[in-house]
MDAnalysis code that builds the backbone (N, CA, C; Angstrom):
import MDAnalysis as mda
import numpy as np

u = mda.Universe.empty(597, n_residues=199, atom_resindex=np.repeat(np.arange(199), 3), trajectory=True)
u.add_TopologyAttr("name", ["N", "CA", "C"] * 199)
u.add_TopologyAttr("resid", np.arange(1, 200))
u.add_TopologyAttr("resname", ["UNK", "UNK", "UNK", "UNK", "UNK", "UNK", "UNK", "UNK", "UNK", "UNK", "UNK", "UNK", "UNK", "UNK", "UNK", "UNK", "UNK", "UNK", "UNK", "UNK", "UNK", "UNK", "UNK", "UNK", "UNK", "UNK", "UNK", "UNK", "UNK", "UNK", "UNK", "UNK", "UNK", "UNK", "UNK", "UNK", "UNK", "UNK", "UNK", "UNK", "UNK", "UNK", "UNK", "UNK", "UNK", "UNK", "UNK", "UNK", "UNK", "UNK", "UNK", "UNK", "UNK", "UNK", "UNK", "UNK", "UNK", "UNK", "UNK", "UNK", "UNK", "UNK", "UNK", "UNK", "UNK", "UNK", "UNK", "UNK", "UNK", "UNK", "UNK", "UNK", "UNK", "UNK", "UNK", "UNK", "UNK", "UNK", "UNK", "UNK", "UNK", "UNK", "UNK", "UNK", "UNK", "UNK", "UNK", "UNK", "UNK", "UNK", "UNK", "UNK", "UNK", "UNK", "UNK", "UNK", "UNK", "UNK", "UNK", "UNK", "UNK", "UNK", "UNK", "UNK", "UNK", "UNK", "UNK", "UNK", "UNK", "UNK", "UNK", "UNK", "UNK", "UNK", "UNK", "UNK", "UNK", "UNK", "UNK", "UNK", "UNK", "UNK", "UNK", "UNK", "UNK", "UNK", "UNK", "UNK", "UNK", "UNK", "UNK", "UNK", "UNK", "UNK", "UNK", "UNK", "UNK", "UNK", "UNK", "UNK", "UNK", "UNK", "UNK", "UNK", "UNK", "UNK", "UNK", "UNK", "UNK", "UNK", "UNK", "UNK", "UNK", "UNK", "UNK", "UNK", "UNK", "UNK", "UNK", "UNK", "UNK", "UNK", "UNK", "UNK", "UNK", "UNK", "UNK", "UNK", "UNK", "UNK", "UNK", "UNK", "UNK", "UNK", "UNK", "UNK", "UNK", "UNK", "UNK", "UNK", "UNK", "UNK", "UNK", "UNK", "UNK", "UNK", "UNK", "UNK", "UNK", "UNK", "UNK", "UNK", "UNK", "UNK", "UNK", "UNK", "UNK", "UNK", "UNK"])
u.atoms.positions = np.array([
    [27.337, 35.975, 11.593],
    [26.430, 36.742, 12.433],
    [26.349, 36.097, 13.809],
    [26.145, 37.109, 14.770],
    [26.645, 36.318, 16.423],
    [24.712, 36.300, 16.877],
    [24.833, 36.332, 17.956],
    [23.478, 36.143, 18.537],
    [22.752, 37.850, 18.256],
    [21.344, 37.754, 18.472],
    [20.795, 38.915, 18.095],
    [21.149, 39.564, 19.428],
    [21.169, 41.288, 18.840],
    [21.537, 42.242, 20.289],
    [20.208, 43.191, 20.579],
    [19.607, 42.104, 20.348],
    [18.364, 42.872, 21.097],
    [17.742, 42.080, 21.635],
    [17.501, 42.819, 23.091],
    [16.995, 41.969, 24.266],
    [15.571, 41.600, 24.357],
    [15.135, 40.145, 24.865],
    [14.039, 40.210, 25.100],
    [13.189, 40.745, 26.033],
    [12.020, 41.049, 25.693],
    [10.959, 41.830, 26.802],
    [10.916, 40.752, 28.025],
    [10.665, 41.144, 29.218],
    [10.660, 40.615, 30.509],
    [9.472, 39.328, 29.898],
    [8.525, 39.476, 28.584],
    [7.198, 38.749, 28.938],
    [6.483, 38.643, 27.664],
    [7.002, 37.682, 26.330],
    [6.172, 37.961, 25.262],
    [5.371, 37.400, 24.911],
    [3.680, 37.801, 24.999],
    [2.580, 37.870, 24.937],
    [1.740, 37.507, 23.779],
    [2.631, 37.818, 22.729],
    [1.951, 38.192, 21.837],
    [3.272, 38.331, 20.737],
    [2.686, 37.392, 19.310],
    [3.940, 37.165, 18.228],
    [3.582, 36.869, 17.470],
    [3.937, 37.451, 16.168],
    [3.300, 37.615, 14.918],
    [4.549, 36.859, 14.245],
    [3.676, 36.214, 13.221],
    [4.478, 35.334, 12.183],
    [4.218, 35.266, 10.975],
    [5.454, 35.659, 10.582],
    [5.351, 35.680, 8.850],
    [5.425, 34.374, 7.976],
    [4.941, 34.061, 6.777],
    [5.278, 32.882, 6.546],
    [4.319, 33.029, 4.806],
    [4.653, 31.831, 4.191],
    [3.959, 32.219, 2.744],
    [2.786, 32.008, 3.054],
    [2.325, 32.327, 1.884],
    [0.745, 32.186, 2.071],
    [0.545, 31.194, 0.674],
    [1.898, 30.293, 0.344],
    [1.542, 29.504, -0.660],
    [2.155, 28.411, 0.335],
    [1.943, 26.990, 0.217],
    [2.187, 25.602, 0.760],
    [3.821, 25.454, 0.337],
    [4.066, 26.095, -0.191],
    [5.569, 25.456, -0.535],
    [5.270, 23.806, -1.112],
    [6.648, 23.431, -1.967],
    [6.599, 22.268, -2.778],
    [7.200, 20.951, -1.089],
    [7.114, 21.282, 0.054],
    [7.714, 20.430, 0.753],
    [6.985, 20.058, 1.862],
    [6.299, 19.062, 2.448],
    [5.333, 18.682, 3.527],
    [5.553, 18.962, 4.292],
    [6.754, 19.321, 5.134],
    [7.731, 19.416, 6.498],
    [7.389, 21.223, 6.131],
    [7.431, 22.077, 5.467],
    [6.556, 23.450, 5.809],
    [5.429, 23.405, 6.661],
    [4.607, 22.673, 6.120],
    [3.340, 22.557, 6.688],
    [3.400, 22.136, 7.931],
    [4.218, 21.048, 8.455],
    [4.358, 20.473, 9.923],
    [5.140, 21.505, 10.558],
    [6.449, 22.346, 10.541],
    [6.650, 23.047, 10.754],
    [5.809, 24.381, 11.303],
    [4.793, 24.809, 10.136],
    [3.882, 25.665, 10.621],
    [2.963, 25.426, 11.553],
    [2.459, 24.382, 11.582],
    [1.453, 23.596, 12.553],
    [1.784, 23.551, 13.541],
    [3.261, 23.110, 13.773],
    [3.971, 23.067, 15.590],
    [3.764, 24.384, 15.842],
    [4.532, 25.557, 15.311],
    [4.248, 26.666, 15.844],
    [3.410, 27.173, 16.218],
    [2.100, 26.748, 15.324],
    [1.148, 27.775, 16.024],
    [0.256, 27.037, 17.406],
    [0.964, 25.648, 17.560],
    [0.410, 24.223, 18.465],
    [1.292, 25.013, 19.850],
    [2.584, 25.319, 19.716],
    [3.809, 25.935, 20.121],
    [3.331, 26.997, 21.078],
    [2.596, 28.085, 20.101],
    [2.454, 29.298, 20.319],
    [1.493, 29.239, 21.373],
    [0.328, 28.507, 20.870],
    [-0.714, 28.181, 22.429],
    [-0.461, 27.439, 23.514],
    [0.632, 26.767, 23.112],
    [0.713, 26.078, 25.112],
    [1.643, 26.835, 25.447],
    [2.689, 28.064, 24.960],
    [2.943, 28.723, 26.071],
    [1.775, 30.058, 26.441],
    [0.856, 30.031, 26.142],
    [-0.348, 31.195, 26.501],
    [0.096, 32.603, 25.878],
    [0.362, 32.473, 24.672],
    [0.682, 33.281, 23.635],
    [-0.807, 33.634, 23.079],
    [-0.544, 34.442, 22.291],
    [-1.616, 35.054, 21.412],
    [-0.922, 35.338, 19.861],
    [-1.271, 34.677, 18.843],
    [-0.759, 35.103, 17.542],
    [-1.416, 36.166, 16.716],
    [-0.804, 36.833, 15.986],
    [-0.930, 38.036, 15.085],
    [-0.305, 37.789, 13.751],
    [-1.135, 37.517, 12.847],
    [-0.634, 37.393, 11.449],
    [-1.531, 37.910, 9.662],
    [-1.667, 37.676, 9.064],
    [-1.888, 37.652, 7.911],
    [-3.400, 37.903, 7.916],
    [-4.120, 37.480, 8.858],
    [-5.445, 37.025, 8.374],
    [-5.395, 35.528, 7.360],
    [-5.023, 35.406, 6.718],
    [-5.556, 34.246, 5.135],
    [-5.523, 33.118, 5.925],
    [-6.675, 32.317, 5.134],
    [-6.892, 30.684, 5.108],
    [-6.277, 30.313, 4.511],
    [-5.203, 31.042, 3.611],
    [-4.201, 29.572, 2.876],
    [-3.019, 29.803, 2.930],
    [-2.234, 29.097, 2.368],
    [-0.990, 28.838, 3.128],
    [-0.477, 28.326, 3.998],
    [0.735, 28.566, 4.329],
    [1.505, 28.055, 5.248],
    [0.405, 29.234, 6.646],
    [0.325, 30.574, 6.788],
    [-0.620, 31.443, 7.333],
    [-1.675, 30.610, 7.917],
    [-2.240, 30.100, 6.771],
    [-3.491, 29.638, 7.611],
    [-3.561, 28.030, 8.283],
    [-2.693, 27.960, 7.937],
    [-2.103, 26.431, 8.974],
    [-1.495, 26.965, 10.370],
    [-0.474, 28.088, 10.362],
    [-0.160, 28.653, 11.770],
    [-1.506, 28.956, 12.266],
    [-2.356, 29.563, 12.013],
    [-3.498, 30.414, 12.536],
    [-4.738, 29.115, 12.896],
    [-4.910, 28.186, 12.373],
    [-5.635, 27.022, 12.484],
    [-5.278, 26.202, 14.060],
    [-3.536, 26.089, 13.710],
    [-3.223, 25.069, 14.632],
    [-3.364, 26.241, 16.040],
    [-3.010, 27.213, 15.918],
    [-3.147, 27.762, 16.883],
    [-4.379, 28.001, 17.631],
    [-5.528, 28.341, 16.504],
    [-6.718, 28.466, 17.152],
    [-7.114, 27.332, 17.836],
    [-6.596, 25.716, 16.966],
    [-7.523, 24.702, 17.687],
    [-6.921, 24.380, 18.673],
    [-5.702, 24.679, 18.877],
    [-5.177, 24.480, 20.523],
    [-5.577, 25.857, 21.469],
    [-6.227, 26.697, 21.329],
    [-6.991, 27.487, 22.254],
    [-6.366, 28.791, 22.757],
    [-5.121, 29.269, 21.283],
    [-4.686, 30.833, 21.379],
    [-5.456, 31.671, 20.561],
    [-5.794, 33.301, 21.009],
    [-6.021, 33.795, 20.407],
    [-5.662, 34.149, 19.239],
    [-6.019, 34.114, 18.290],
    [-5.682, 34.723, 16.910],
    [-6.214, 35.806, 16.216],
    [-5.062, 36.898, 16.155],
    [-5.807, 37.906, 15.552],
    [-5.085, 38.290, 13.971],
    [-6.206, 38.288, 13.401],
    [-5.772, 38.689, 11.953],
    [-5.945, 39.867, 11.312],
    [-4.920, 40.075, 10.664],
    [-4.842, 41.654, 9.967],
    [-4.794, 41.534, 8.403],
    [-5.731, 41.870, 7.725],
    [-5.585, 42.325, 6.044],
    [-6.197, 42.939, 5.205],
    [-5.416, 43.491, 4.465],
    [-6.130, 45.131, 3.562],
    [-6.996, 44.939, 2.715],
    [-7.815, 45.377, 2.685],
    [-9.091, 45.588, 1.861],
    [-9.035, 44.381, 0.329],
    [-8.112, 45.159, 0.018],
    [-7.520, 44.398, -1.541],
    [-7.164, 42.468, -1.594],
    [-6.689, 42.291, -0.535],
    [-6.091, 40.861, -0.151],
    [-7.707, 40.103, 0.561],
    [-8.544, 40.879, 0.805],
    [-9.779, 39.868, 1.502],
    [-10.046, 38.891, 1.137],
    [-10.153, 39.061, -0.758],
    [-11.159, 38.419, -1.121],
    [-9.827, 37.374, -1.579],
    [-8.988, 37.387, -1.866],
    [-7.696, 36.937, -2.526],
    [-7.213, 35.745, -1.393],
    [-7.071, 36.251, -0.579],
    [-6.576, 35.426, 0.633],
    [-7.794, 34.683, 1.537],
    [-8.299, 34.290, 0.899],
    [-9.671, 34.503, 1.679],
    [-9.683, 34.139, 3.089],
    [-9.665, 35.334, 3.775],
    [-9.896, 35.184, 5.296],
    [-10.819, 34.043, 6.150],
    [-9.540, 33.910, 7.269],
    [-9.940, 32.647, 8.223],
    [-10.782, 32.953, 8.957],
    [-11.442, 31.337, 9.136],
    [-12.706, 32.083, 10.208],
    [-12.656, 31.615, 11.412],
    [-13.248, 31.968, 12.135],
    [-12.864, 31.694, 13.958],
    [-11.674, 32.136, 14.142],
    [-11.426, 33.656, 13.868],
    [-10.268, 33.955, 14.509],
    [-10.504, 35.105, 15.550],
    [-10.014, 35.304, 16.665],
    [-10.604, 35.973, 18.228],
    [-10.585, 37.940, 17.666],
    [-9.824, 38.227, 16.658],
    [-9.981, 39.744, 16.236],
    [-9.791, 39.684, 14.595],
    [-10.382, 39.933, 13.596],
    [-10.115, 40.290, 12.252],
    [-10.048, 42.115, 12.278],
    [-9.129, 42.716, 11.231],
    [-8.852, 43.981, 11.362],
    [-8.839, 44.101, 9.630],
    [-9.710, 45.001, 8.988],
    [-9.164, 45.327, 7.823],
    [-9.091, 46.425, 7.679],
    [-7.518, 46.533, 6.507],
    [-6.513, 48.086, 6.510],
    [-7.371, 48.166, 5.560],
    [-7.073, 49.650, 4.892],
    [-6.879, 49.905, 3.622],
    [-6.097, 49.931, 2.977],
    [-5.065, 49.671, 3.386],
    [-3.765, 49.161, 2.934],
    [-2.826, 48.595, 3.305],
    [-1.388, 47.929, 2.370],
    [-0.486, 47.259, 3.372],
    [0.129, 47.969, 4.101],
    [0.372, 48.949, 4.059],
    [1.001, 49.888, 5.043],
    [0.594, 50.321, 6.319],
    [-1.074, 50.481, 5.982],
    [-1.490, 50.239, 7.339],
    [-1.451, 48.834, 8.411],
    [-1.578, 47.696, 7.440],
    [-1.620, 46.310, 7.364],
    [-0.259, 46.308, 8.397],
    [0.907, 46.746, 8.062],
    [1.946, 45.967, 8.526],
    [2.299, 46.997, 9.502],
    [2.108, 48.009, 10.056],
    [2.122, 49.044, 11.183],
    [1.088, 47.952, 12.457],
    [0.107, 47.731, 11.861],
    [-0.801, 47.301, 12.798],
    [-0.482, 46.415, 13.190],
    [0.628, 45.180, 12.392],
    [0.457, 44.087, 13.408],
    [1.887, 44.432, 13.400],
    [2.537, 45.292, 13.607],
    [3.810, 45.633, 14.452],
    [3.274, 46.065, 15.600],
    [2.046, 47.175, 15.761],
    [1.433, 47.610, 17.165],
    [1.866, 46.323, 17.929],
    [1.091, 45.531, 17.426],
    [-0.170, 44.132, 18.334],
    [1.115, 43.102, 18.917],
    [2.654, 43.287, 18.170],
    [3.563, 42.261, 18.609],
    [4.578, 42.514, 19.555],
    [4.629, 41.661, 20.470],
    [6.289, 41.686, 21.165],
    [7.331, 41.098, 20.370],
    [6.812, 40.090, 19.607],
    [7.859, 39.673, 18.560],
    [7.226, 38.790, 17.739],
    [9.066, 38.611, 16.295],
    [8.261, 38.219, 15.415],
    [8.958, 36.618, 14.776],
    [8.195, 35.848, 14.260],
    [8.943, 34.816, 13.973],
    [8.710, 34.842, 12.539],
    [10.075, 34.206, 11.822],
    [9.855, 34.224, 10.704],
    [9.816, 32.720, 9.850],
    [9.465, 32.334, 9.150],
    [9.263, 30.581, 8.764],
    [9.392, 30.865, 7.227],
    [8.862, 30.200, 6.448],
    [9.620, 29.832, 5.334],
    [8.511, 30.528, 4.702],
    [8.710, 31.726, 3.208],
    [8.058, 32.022, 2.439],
    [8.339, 32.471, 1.430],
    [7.580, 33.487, 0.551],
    [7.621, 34.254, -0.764],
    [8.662, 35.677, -0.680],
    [8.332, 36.559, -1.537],
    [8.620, 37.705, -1.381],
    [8.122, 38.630, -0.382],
    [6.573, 38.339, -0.065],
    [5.879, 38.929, 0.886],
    [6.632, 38.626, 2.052],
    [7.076, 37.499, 2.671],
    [8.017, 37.238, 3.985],
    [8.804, 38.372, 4.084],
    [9.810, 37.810, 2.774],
    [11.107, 38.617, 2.742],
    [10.804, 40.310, 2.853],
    [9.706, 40.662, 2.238],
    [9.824, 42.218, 2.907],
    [9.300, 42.584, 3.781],
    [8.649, 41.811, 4.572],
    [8.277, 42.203, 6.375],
    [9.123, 41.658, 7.050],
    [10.090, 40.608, 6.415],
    [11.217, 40.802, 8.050],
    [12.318, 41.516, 7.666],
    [12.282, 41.930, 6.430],
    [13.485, 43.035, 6.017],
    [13.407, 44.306, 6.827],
    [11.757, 44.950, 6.491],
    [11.544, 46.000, 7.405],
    [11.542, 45.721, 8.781],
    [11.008, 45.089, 9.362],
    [11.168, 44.424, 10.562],
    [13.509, 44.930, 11.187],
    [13.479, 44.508, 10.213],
    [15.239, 44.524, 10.706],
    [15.563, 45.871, 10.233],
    [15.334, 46.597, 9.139],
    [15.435, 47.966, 8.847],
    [14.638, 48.674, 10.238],
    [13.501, 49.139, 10.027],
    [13.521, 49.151, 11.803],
    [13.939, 49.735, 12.940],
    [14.390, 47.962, 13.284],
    [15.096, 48.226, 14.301],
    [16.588, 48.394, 13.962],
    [16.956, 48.545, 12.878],
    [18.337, 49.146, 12.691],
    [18.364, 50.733, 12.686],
    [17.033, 51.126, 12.536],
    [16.812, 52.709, 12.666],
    [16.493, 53.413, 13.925],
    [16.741, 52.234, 14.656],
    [16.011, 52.302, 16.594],
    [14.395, 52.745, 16.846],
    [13.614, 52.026, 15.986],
    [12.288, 52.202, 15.751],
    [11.943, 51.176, 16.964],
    [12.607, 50.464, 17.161],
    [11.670, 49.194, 17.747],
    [13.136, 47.923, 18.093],
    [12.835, 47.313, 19.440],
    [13.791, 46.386, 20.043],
    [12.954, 45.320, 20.290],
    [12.249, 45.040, 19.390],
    [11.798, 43.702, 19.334],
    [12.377, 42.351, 18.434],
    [12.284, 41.186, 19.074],
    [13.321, 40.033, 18.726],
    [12.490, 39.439, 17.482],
    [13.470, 39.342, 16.329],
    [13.079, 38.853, 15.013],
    [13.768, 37.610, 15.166],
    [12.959, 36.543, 14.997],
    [13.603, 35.317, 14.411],
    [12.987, 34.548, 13.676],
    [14.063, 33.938, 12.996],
    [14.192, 33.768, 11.367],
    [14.255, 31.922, 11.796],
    [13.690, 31.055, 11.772],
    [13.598, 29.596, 11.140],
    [14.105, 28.945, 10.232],
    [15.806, 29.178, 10.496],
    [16.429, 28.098, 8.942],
    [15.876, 26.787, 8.691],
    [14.646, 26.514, 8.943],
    [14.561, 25.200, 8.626],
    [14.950, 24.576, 7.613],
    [16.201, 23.962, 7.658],
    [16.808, 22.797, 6.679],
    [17.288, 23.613, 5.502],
    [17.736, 24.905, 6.102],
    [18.556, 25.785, 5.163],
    [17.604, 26.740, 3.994],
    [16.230, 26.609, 4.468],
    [15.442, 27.608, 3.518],
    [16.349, 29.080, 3.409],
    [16.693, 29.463, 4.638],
    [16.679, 31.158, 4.599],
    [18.468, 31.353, 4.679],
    [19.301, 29.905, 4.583],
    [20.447, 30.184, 4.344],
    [20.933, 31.374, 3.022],
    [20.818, 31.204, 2.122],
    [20.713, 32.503, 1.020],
    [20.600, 33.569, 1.714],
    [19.203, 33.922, 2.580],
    [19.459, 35.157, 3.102],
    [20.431, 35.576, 3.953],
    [20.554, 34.298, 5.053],
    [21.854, 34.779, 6.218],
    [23.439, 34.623, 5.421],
    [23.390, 34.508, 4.181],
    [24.591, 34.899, 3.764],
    [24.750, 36.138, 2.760],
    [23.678, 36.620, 2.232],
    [23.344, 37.685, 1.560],
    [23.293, 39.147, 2.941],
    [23.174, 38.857, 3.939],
    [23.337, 39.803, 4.989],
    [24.449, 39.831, 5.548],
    [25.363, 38.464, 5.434],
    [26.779, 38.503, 6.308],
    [27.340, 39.100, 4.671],
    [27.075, 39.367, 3.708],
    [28.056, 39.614, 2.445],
    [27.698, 41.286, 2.824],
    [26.579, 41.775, 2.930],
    [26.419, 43.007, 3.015],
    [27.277, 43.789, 3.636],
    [27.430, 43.086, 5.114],
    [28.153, 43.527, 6.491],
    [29.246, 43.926, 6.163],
    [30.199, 42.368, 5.526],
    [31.396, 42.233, 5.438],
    [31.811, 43.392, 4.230],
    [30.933, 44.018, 2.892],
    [31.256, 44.813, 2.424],
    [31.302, 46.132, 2.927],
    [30.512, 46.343, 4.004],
    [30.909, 47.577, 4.508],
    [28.961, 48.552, 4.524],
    [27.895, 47.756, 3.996],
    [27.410, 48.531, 4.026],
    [25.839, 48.124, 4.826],
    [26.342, 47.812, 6.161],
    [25.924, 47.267, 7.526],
    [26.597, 47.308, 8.539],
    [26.949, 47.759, 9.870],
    [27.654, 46.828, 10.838],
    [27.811, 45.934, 11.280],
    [28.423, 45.211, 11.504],
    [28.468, 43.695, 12.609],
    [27.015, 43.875, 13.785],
    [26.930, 44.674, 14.390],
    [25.544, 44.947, 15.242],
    [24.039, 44.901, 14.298],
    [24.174, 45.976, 13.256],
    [22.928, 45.158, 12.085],
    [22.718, 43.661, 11.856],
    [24.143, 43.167, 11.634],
    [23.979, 41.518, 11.231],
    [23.063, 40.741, 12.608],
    [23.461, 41.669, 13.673],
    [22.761, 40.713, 15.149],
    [20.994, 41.020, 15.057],
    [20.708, 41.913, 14.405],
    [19.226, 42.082, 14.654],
    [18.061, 40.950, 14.379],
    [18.761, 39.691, 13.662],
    [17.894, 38.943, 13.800],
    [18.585, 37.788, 14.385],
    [17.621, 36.413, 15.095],
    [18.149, 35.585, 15.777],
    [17.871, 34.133, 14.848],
    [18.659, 33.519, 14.575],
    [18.483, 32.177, 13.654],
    [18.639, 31.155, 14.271],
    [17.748, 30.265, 14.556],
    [17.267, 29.004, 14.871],
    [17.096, 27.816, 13.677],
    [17.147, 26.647, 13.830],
    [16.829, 25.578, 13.254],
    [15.159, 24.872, 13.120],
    [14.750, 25.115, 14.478],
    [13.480, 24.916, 14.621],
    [11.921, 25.726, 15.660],
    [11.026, 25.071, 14.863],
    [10.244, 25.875, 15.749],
    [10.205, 25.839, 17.160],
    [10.713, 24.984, 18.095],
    [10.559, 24.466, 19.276],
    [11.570, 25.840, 19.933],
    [12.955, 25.279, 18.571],
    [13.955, 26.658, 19.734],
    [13.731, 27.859, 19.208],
    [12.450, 28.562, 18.621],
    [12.438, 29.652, 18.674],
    [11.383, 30.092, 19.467],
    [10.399, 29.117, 19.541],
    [9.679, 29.554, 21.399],
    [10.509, 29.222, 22.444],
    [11.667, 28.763, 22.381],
    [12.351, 28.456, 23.737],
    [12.904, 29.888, 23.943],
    [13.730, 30.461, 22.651],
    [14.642, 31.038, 22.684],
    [13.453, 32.590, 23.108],
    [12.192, 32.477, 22.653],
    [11.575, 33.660, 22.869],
    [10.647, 33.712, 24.896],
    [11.193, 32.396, 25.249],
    [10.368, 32.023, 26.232],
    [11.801, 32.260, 27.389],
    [12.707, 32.502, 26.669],
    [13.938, 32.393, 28.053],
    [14.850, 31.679, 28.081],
    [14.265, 30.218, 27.614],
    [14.670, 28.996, 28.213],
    [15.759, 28.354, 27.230],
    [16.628, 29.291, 26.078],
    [17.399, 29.032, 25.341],
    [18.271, 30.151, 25.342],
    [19.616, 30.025, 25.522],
    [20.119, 31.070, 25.029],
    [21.330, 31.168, 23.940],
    [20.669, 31.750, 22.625],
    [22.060, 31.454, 21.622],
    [22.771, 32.345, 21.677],
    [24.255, 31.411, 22.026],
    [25.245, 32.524, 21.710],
    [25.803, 32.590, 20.263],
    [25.600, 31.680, 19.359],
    [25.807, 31.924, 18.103],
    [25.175, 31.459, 16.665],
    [25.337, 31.904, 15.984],
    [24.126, 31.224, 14.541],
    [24.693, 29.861, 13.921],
    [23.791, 29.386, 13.711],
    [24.121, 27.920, 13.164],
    [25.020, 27.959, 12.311],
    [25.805, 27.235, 11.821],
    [27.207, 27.680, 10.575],
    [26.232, 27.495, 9.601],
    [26.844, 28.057, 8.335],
    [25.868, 27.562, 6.881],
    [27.391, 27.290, 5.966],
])
């Protein structure tokens, strides 16, 4: 897969991040999540995610708040009490469902980053890339191999391609980075990949 072919907005504002909402068995998740959302506020970003206090979620949404970005959280009725929502966050929104759930914080984003999670990850940046493979939306998805978590997936998408039932231009819709630093660089300008890390 080559670099993503979708361009960035002149100015992104505002970026929603997916990520588990369980800790994962590995400490470096957690630091990982923490830079980003540390990340996300010194470039004068605003994050959009999950709503939940736990997880990897509520470590992005924490670090972000205590470095002084807005955080706005989105979650459906059903997940309130489950996830139990963070507090001090600058907008809470509850759906009645995930469907409304994940429309809404597609509204609220210029883009999206993706970090290490469950099944729940995997099907919001799937749709996320379904999508914009349907020309719904030209906003920049990127995906965080950190230390080869999401390798499985970037080869389960180059197998798709190569069988025939994707294009080479689908495979570009998302952008793969190593770390959190170069995926605010890469969303800030100040990186430009011309190709995906080998796996």
């Amino acid at each position: 897969m080559k670099k993503s072919s979708i361009p960035l907005p002149s100015a992104i504002q505002s970026v929603c991040v997916y990520c588990g909402s369980r800790m994962g068995n590995k400490p470096e998740y957690k630091i990982l999540a923490s830079k980003i959302g540390e990340l996300i506020a010194q470039e004068n970003m605003q994050l959009v995610y999950g709503a939940g206090s736990i997880g990897l979620m509520g470590v992005v949404a924490r670090a972000a708040r205590d470095a002084g970005a807005p955080v706005i959280g989105i979650i459906p009725q059903h997940l309130d009490a489950v996830e139990i929502t963070q507090d001090g966050l600058s907008e809470l929104h509850i759906t009645d469902n995930m469907h409304e759930r994940k429309k809404m914080m597609f509204d609220r984003s210029d883009a999206f980053i993706v970090l290490p999670g469950g099944l729940g990850t995997l099907d919001e940046t799937m749709e996320m890339m379904t999508w914009a493979q349907l020309s719904l939306h030209k906003k920049p998805i990127v995906l965080v191999n950190h230390n080869g978590f999401w390798s499985p997936l970037i080869e389960l998408i180059k197998h798709v391609v190569e069988d025939g039932f994707a294009s080479e231009e689908h495979g570009k819709l998302i952008t793969v980075v190593e770390t959190g630093e170069e995926a605010i660089d890469f969303l800030c300008g100040r990186q430009h990949i011309t190709s995906q890390p080998e796996q």
